[in-house]
GUBA-607515 format. One record per residue (C-alpha): residue number from 0; x, y, z. Coordinates in nm, 2 decimals. Example, Ala and Ser with C-alpha at 12.3 -4.5 7.8 and 13.67 -1.06 7.14 Angstrom:
2
@num->0; u->1.23; v->-0.45; w->0.78
@num->1; u->1.37; v->-0.11; w->0.71
***
This chain:
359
@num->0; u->0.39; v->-0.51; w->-1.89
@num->1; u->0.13; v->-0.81; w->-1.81
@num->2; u->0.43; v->-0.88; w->-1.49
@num->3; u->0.37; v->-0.50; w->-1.35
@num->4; u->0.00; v->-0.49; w->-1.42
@num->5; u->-0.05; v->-0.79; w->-1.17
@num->6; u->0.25; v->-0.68; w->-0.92
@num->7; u->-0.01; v->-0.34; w->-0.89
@num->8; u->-0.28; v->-0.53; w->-0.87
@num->9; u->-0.19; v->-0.76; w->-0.61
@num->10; u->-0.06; v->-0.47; w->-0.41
@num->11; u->-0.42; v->-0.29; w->-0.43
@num->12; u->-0.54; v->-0.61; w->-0.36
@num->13; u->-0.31; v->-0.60; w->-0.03
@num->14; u->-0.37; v->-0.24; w->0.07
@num->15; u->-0.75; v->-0.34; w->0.05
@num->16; u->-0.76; v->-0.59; w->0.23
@num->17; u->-0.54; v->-0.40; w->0.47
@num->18; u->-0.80; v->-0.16; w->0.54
@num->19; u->-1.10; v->-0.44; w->0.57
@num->20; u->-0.93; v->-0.53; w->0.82
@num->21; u->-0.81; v->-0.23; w->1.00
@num->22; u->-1.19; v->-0.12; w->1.00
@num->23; u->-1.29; v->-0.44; w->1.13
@num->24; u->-1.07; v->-0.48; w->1.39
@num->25; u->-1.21; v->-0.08; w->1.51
@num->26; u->-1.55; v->-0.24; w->1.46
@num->27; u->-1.52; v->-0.57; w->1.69
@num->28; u->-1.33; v->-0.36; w->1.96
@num->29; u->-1.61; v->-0.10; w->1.99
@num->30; u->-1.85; v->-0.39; w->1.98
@num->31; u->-1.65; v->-0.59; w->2.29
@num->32; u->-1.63; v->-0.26; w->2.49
@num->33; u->-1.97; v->-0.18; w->2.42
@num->34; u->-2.09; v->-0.56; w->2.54
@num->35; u->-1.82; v->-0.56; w->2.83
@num->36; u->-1.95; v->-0.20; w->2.99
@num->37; u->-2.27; v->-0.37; w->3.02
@num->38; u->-2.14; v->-0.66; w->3.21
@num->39; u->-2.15; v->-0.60; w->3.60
@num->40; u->-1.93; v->-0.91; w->3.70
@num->41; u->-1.70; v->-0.71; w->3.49
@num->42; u->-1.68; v->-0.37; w->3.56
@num->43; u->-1.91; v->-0.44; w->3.89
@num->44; u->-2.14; v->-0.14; w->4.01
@num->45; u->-2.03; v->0.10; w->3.72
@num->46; u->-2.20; v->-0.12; w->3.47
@num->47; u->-2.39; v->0.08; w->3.21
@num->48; u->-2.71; v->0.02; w->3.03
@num->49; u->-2.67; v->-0.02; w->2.63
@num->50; u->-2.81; v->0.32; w->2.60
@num->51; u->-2.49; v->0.49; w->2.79
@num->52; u->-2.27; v->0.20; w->2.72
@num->53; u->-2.24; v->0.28; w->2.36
@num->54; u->-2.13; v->0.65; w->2.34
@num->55; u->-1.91; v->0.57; w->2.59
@num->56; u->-1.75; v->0.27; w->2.35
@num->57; u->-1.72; v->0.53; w->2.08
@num->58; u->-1.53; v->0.76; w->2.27
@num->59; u->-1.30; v->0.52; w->2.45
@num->60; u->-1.25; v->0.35; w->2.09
@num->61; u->-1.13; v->0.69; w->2.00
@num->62; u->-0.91; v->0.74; w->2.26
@num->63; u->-0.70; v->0.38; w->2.19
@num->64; u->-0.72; v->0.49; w->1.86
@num->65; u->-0.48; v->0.84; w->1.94
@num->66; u->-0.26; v->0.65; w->2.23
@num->67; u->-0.23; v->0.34; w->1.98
@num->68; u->-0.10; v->0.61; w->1.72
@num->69; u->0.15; v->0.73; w->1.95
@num->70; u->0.23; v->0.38; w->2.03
@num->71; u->0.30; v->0.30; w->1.66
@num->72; u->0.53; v->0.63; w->1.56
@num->73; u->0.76; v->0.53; w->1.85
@num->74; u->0.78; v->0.17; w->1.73
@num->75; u->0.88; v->0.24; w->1.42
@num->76; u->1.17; v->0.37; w->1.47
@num->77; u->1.27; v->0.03; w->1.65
@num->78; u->1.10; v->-0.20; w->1.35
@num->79; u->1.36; v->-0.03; w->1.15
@num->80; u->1.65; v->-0.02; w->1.31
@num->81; u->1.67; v->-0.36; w->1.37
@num->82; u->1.53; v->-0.45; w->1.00
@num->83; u->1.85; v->-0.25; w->0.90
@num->84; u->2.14; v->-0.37; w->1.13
@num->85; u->1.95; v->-0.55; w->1.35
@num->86; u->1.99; v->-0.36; w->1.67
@num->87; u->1.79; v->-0.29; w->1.92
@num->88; u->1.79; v->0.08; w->1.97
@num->89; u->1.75; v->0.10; w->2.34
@num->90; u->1.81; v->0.47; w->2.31
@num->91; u->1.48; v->0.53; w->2.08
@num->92; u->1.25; v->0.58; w->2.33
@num->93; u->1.46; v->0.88; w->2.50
@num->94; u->1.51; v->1.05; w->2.18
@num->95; u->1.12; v->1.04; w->2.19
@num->96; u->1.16; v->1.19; w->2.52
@num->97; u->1.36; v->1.48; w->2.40
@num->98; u->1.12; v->1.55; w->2.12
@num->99; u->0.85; v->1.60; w->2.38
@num->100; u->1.06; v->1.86; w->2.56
@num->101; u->1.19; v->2.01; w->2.20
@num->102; u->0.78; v->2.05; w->2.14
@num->103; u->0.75; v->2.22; w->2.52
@num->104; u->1.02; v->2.49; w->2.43
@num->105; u->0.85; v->2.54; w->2.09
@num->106; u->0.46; v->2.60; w->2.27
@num->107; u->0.61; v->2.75; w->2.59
@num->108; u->0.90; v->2.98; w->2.49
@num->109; u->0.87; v->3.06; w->2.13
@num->110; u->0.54; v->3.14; w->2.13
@num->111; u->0.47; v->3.21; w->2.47
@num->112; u->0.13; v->2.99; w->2.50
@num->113; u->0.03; v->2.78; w->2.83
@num->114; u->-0.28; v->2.68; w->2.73
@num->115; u->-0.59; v->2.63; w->2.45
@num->116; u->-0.58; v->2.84; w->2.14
@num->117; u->-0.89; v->2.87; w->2.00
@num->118; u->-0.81; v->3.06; w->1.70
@num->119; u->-0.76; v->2.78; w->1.40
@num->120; u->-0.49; v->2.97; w->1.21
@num->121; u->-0.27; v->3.05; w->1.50
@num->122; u->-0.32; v->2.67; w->1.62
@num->123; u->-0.23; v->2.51; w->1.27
@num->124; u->0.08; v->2.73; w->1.29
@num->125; u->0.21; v->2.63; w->1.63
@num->126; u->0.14; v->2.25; w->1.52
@num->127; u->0.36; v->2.31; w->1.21
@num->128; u->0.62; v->2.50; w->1.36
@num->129; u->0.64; v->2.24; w->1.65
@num->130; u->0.68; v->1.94; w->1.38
@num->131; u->0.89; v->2.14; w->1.12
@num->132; u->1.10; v->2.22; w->1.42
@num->133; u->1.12; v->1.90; w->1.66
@num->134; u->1.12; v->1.62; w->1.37
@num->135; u->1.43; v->1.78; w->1.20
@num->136; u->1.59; v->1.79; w->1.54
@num->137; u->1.54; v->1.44; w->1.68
@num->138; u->1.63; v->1.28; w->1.32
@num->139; u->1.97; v->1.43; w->1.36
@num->140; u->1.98; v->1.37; w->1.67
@num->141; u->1.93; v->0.97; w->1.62
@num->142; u->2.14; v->1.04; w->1.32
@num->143; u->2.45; v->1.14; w->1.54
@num->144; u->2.39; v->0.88; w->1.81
@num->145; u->2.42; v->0.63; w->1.49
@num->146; u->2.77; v->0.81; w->1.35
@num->147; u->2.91; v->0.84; w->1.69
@num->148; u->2.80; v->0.52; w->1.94
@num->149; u->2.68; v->0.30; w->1.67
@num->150; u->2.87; v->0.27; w->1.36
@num->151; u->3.21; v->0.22; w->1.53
@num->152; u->3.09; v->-0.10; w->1.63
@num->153; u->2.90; v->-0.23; w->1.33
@num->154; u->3.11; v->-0.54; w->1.29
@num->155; u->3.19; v->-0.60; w->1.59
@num->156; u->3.03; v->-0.85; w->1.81
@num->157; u->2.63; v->-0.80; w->1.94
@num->158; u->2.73; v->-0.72; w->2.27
@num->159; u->2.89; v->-0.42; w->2.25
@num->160; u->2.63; v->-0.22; w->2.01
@num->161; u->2.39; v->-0.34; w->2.23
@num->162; u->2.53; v->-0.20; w->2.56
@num->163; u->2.67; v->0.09; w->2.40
@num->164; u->2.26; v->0.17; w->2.28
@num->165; u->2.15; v->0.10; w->2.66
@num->166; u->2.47; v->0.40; w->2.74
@num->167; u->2.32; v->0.60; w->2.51
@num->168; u->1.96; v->0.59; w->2.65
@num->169; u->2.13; v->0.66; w->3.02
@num->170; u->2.35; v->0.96; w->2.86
@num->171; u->2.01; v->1.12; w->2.70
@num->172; u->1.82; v->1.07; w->3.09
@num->173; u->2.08; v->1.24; w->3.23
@num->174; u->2.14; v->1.48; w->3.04
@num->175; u->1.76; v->1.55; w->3.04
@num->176; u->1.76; v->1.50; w->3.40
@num->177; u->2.06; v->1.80; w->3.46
@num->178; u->1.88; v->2.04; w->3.19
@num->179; u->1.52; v->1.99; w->3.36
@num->180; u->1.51; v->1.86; w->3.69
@num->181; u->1.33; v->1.58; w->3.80
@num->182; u->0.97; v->1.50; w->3.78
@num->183; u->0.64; v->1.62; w->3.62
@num->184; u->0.67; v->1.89; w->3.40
@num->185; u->0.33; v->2.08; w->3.25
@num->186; u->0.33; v->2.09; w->2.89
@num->187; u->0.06; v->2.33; w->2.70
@num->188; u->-0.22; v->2.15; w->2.60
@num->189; u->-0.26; v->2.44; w->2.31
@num->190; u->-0.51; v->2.20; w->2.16
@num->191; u->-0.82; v->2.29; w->2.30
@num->192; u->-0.97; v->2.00; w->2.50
@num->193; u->-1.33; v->2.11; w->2.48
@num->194; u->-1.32; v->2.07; w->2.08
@num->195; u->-1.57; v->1.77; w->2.06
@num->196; u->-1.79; v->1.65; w->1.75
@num->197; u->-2.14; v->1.50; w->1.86
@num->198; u->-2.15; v->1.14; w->1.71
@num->199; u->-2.44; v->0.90; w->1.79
@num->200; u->-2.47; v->1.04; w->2.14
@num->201; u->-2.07; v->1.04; w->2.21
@num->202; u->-1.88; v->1.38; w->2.19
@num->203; u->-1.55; v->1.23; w->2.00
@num->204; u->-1.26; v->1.46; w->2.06
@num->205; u->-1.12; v->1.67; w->1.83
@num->206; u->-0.75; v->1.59; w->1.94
@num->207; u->-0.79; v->1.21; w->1.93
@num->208; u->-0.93; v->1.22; w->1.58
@num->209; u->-0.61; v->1.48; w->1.50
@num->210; u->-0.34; v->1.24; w->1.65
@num->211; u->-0.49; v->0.98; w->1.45
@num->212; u->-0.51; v->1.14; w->1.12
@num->213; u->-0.14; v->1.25; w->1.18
@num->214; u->0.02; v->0.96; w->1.28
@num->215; u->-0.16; v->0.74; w->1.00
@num->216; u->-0.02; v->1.04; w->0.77
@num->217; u->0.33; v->0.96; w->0.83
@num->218; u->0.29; v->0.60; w->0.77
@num->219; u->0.18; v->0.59; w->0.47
@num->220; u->0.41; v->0.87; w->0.40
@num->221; u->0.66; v->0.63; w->0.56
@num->222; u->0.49; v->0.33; w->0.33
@num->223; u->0.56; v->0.50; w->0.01
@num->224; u->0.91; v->0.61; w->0.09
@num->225; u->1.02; v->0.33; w->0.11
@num->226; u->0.82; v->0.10; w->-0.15
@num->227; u->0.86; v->0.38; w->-0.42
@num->228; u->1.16; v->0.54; w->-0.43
@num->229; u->1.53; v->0.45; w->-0.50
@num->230; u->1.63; v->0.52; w->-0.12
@num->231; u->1.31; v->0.33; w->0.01
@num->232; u->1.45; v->0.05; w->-0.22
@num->233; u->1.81; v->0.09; w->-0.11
@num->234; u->1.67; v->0.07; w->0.29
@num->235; u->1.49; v->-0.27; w->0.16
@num->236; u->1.79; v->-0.38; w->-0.01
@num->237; u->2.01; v->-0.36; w->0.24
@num->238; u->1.75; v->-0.52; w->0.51
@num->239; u->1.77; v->-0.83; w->0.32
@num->240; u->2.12; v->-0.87; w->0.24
@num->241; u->2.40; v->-0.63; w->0.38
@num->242; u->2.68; v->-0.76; w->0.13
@num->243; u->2.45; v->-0.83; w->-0.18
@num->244; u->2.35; v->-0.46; w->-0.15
@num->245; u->2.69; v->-0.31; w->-0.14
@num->246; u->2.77; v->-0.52; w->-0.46
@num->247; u->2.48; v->-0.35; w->-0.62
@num->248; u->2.60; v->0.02; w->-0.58
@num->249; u->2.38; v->0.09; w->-0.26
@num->250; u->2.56; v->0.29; w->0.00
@num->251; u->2.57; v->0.12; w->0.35
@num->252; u->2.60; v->0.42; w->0.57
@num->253; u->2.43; v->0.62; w->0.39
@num->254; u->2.13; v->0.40; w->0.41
@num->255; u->2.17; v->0.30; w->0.76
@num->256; u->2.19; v->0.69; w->0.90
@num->257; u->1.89; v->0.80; w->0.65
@num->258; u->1.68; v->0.44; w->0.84
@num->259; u->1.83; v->0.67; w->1.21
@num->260; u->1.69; v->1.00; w->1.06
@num->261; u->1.38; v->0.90; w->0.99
@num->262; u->1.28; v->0.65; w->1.29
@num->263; u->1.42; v->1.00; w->1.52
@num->264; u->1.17; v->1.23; w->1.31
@num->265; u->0.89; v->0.98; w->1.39
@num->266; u->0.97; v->0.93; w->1.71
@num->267; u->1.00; v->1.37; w->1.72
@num->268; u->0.60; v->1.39; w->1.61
@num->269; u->0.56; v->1.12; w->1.86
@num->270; u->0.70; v->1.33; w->2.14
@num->271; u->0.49; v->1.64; w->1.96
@num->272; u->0.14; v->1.48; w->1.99
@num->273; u->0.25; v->1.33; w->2.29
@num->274; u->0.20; v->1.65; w->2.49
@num->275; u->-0.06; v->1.75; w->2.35
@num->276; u->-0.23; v->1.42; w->2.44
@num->277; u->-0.13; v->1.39; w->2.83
@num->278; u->-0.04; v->1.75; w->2.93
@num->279; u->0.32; v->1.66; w->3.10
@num->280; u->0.66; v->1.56; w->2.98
@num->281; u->0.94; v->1.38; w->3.25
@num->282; u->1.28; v->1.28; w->3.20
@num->283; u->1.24; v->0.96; w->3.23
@num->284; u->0.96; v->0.93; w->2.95
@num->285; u->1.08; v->0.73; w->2.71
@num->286; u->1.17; v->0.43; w->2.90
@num->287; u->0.78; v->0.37; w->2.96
@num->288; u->0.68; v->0.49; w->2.63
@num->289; u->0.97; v->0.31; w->2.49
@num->290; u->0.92; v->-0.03; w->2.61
@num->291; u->0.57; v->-0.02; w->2.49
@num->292; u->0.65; v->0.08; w->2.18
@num->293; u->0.96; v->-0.19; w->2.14
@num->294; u->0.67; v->-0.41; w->2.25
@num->295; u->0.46; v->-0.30; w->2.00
@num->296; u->0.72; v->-0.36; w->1.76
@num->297; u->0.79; v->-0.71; w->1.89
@num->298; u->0.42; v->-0.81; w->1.91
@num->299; u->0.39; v->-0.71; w->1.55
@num->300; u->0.67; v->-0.85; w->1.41
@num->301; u->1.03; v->-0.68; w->1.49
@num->302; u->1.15; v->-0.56; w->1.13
@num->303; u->0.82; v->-0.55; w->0.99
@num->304; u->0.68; v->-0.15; w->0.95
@num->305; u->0.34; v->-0.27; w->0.91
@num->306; u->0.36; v->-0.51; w->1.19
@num->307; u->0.53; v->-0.24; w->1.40
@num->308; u->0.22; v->0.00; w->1.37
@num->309; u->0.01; v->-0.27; w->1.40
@num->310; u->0.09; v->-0.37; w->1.73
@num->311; u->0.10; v->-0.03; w->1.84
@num->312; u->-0.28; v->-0.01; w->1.82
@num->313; u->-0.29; v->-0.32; w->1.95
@num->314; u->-0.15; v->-0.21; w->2.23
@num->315; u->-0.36; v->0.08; w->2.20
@num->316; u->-0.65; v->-0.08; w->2.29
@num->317; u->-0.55; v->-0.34; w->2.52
@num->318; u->-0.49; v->-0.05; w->2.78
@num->319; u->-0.77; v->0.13; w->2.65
@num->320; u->-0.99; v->-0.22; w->2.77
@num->321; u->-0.79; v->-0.20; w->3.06
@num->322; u->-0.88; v->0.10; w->3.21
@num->323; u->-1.23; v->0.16; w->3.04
@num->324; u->-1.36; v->-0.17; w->3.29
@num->325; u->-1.20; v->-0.04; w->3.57
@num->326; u->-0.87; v->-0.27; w->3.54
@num->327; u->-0.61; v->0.01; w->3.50
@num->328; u->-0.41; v->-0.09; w->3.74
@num->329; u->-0.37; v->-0.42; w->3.57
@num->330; u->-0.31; v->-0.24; w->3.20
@num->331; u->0.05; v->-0.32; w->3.16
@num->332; u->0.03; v->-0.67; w->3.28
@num->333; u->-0.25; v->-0.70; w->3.06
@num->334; u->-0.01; v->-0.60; w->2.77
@num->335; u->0.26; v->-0.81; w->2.81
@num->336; u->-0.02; v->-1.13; w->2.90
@num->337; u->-0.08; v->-1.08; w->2.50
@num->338; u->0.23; v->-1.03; w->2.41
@num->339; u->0.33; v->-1.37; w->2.55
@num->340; u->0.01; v->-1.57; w->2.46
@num->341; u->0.11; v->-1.43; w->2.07
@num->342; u->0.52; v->-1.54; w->2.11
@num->343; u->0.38; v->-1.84; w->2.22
@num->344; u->0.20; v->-1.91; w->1.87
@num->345; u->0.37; v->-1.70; w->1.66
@num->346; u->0.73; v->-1.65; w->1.76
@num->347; u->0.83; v->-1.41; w->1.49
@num->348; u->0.51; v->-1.21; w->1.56
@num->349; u->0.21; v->-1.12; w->1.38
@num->350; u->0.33; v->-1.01; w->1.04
@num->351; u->0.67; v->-1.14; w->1.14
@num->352; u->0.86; v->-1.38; w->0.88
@num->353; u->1.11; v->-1.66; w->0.99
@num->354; u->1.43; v->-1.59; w->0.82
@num->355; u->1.74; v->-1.80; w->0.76
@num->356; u->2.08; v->-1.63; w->0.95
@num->357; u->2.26; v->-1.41; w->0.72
@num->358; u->2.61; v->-1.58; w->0.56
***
């Protein structure tokens, strides 16, 4: 009893100090973007005085806060994978991309909408039916890719999963590419844009606060899946030790295509928001999207879900900086200039662990 007691304990502790940080972290960002606006050797003529500067800061710590969200939902559908069976799901980012298409039909032709709805009821029930609809679909749709591509060549060498998962992604592209044609396509922004609460001079948007609240919904959904039930603690077993879990009763594929199914749904409400967010869709969405998410994943610490949505906002609001001081062109290079500087300290990544090979 006195064993459990402190186990819970330390893991309130955790969570806490978890969340000091997480609130922190919001709070020094707003603060460097609000001292940075003001700088005009930074952001040259467009520098503001600390009476505009600020509302601005709120808002644009807002916005990382939503793209960092999206960020983190697609990595952690990688963070898992690999944690798993230690593959690096090149196709991920494309089954994001279909989600965002799935959510399009869903807005578009189901319920015939192009643009804001401003009636609350008939909003929440286009946002459910979109996720109810698209997250089910892209977890069985990672879930196939998994029983058909993957698991014939789980003990095989590393090569060939990992060319067969960089097929895959081509195979989704194309087949996106023959269904929808090339290019930009308009997807409803049903979530009306002009929704904005008045905060300390700043009008924070409605949808940015939505994204958020969703996206850090399914992670600690996600959290306490897996820490608190007997499939969560199968999915950790069988991260640590493949043959130790069999031993112990665990079902391998069973675990490994439930990991598939629920890194596809995340990445589905990914591909949801994602609309929502930017107003377009393209076939070749998920490579972009996907590498920064991978990156996310990496810069948190591959295998690690905390680490995984971690370095999604961190990602967040490195582009967020970026193009708030007039240095968007320069975002992505920006990105991976952290992501090298933390490899460089921390090779296993931020919340990453050095482990010893597997037997």
């Amino acid at each position: 009893m006195t064993t459990v007691t402190v186990a819970r304990r330390s893991t309130a502790n955790r969570g806490t100090r978890v969340v000091v940080f997480v609130i922190g972290s919001v709070i020094a960002y707003q603060l460097l973007l609000f001292l940075a606006l003001q700088q005009s050797w930074l952001v040259g003529a467009t520098a503001l005085p600390a009476d505009r500067a600020f509302p601005v800061a709120v808002q644009q710590t807002i916005n990382a806060l939503s793209i960092g969200a999206i960020y983190a939902l697609i990595a952690l559908g990688y963070t898992m994978v690999y944690g798993i069976i230690e593959l690096i799901n090149f196709a991920h980012g494309d089954v994001f991309m279909i989600g965002a298409f799935l959510s399009l039909f869903v807005t578009l032709v189901i319920f015939g909408q192009t643009g804001g709805v401003t009636d609350v009821p008939f909003l929440i029930l286009i946002l459910a039916v979109a996720l109810l609809l698209v997250m089910p679909a892209t977890g069985l749709l990672n879930l196939a890719i998994e029983r058909i591509f993957y698991r014939p060549f789980r003990h095989s060498s590393r090569l060939a999963p990992l060319i067969t998962a960089v097929g895959v992604s081509f195979i989704l592209q194309n087949f996106a590419l023959v269904i929808v044609g090339a290019g930009d396509r308009g997807s409803p922004q049903v979530f009306p844009l002009q929704w904005q609460i008045p905060f300390g001079g700043a009008s924070l948007s409605v949808l940015s606060i939505f994204i958020f609240g969703l996206a850090v919904t399914l992670m600690i959904a996600l959290n306490v899946f897996v820490t608190r039930t007997r499939l969560g603690r199968a999915m950790r077993a069988t991260a640590q030790d493949q043959q130790a879990a069999s031993l112990m009763g665990v079902d391998l594929n069973q675990t490994i295509a439930l990991t598939f199914a629920l890194g596809g749904a995340l990445a589905g409400a990914a591909g949801v928001v994602w609309g929502l967010r930017f107003g377009y869709v393209r076939q070749d969405l998920g490579f972009n999207a996907g590498l920064k998410a991978f990156t996310s994943a990496v810069l948190g610490g591959i295998g690690n879900i905390n680490g995984a949505a971690l370095g999604g906002f961190i990602i967040g609001f490195v582009e967020n900086f970026a193009v708030s001081t007039g240095f968007s062109r320069w975002h992505e290079f920006l990105v991976f200039l952290v992501l090298t500087f933390v490899l460089i300290f921390r090779p296993t990544g931020i919340l990453g662990q050095q482990l010893g090979d597997r037997a």
